[in-house]
One Martini backbone bead per residue (centre of mass of N, CA, C, O) as a GRO file, in nm:
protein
  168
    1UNK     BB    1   2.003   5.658  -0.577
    2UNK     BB    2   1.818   5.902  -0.708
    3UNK     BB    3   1.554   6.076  -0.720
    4UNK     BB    4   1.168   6.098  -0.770
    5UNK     BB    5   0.909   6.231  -0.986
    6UNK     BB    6   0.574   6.143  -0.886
    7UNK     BB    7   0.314   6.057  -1.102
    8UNK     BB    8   0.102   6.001  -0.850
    9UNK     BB    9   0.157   6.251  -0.643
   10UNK     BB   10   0.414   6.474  -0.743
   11UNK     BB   11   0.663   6.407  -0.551
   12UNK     BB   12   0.974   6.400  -0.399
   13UNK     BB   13   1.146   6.090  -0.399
   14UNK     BB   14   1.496   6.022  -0.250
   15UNK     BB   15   1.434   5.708  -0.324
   16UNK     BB   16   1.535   5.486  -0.558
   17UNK     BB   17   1.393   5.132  -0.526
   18UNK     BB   18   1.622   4.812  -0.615
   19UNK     BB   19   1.427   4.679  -0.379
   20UNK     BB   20   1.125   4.434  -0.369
   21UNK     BB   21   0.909   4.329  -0.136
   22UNK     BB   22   0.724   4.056   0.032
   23UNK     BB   23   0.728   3.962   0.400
   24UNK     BB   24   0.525   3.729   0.259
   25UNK     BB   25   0.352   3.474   0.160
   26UNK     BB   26   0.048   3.503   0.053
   27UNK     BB   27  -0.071   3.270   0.225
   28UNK     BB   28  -0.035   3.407   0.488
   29UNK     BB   29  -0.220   3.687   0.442
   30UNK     BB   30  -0.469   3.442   0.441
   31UNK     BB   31  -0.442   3.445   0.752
   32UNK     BB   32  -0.565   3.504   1.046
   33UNK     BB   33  -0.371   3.701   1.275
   34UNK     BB   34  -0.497   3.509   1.555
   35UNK     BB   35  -0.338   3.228   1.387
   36UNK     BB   36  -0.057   3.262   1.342
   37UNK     BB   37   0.103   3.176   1.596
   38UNK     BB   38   0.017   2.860   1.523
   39UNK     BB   39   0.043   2.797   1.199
   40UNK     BB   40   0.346   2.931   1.190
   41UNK     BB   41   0.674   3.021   1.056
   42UNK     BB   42   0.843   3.307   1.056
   43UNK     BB   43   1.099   3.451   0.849
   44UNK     BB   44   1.308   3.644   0.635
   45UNK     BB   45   1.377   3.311   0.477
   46UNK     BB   46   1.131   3.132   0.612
   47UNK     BB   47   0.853   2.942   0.583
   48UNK     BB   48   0.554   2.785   0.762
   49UNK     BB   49   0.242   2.634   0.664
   50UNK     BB   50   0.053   2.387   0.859
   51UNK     BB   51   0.292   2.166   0.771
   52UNK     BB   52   0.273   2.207   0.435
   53UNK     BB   53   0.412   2.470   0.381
   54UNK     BB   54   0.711   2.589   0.171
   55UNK     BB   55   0.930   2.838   0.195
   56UNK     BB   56   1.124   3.136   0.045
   57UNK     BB   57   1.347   3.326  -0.033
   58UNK     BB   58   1.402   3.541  -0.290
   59UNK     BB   59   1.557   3.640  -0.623
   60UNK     BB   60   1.487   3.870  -0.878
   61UNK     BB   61   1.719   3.963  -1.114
   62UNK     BB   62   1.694   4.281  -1.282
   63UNK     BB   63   1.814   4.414  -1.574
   64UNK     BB   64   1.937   4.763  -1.637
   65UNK     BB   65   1.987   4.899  -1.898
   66UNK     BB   66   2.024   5.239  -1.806
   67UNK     BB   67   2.188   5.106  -1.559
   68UNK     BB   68   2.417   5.011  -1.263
   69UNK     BB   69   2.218   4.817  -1.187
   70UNK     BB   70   1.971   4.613  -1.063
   71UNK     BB   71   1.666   4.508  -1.014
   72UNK     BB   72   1.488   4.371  -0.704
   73UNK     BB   73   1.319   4.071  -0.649
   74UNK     BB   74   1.128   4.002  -0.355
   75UNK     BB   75   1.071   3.631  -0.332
   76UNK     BB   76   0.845   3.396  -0.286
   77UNK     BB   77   0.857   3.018  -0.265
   78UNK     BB   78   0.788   2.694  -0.324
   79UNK     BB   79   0.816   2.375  -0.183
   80UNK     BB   80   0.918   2.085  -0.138
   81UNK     BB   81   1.004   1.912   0.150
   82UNK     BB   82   1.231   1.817   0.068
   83UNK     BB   83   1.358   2.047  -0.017
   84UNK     BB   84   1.344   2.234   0.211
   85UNK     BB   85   1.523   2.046   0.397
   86UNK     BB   86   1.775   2.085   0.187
   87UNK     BB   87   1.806   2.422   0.236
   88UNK     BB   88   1.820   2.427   0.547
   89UNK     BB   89   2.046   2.251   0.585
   90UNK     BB   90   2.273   2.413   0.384
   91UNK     BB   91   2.229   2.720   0.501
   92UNK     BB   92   2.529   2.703   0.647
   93UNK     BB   93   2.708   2.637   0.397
   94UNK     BB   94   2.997   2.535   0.218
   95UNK     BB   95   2.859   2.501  -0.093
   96UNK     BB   96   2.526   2.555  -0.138
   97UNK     BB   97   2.582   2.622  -0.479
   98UNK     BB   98   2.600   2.306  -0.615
   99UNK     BB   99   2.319   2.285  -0.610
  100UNK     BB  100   2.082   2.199  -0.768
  101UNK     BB  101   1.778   2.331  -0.891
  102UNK     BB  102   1.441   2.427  -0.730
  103UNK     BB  103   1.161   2.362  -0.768
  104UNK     BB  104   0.917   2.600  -0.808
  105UNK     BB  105   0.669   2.820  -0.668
  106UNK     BB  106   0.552   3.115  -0.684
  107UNK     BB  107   0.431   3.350  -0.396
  108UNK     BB  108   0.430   3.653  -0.546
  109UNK     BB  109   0.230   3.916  -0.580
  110UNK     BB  110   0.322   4.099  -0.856
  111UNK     BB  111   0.343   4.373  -1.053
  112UNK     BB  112   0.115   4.301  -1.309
  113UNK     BB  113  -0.111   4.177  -1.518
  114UNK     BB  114  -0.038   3.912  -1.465
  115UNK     BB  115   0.007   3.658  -1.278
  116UNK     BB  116   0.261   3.547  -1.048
  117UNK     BB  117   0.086   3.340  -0.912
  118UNK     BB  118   0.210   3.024  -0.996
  119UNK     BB  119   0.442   3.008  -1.122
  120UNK     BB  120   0.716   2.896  -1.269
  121UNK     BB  121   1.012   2.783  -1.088
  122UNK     BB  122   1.388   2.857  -0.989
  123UNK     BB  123   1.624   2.782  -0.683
  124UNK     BB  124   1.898   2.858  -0.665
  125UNK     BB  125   2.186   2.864  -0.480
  126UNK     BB  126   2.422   3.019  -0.279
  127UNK     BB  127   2.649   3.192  -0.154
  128UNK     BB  128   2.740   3.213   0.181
  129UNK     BB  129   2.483   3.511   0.220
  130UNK     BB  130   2.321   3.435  -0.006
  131UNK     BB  131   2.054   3.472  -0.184
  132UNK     BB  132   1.875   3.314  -0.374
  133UNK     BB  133   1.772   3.242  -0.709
  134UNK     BB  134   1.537   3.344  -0.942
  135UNK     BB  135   1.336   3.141  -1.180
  136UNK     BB  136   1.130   3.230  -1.459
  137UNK     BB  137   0.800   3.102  -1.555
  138UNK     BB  138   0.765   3.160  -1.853
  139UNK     BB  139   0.844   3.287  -2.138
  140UNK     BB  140   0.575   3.542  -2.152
  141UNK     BB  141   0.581   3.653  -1.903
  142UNK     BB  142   0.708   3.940  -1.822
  143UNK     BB  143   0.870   3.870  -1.598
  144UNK     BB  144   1.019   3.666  -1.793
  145UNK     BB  145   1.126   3.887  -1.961
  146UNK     BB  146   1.282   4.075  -1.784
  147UNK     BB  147   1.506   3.889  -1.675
  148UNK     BB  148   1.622   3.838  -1.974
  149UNK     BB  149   1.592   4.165  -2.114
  150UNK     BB  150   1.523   4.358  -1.918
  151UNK     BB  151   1.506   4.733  -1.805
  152UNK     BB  152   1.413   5.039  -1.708
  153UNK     BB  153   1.448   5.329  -1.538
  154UNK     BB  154   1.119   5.398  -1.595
  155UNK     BB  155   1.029   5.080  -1.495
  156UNK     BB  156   1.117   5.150  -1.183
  157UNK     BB  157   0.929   5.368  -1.121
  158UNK     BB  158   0.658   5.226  -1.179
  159UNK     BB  159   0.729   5.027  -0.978
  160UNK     BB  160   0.766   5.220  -0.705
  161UNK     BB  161   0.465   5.378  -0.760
  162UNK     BB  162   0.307   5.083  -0.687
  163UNK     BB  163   0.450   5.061  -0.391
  164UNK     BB  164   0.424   5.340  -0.255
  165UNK     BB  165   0.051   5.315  -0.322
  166UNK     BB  166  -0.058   5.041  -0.290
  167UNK     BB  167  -0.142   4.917  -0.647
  168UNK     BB  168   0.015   4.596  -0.455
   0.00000   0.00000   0.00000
């Protein structure tokens, strides 16, 4: 994708990104630094905290009207303990795509106006090598108008402007 000049900086900015997302879900977070190595297990697609708190990366795949890909959040969910011991088992298997999709709670405050933190969402599992894909609800919610009807690269580029500025 090529470059784009930013309204936020004026700077012209070489490449605009079509997958955004955070490192881990928000309550890793919001533990203290000198506490995460004793309390968590954070790899790049699944995490626990205190042993009771169970998360997945996964993807909200946003269709672009007016583009040739899609806008991709990384995005963590939580699961219950039970669907997370079932994502891991799967996790390396093939045709873990068939297993039906799992209940989650968004966890990944993503630049909206209204909050995305406990969103009701469904974690579809996909073929092996692929990252799951999430569904998000209720359908009022901005973030799930858009995953359902598109966005314009105008959207992504404020997208993009939001998160290279630190605004989210």
């Amino acid at each position: 994708m090529a470059g784009f000049q930013c309204a936020t900086c004026g700077q012209y900015h070489d490449q605009l990104p079509m997958c955004l997302g955070p490192n881990a879900p928000a309550l890793w977070n919001s533990i203290p630094p000198d506490e995460r190595d004793r309390r968590t297990e954070l790899s790049s697609d699944q995490c626990v905290i205190d042993r009771q708190h169970f998360f997945i990366l996964g993807r909200i795949i946003i269709p672009v009207i007016d583009g040739p890909d899609p806008f991709v959040w990384l995005a963590w969910v939580s699961l219950s303990e039970k669907n997370f011991n079932r994502v891991c088992e799967l996790w390396d298997s093939v045709g873990r795509e068939n297993e039906p999709p799992y209940f989650a709670w968004l966890q990944s405050a993503l630049p909206y106006p209204f909050p995305t933190l406990s969103l009701k969402a469904s974690l579809q599992t996909m073929p092996f090598g692929e990252r799951p894909c999430i569904s998000v609800e209720p359908e009022t919610h901005q973030l799930a108008t858009e995953q359902q009807h598109g966005i314009t690269m105008a959207r992504v580029r404020d997208i993009a402007e939001a998160a290279l500025h630190g605004s989210w």
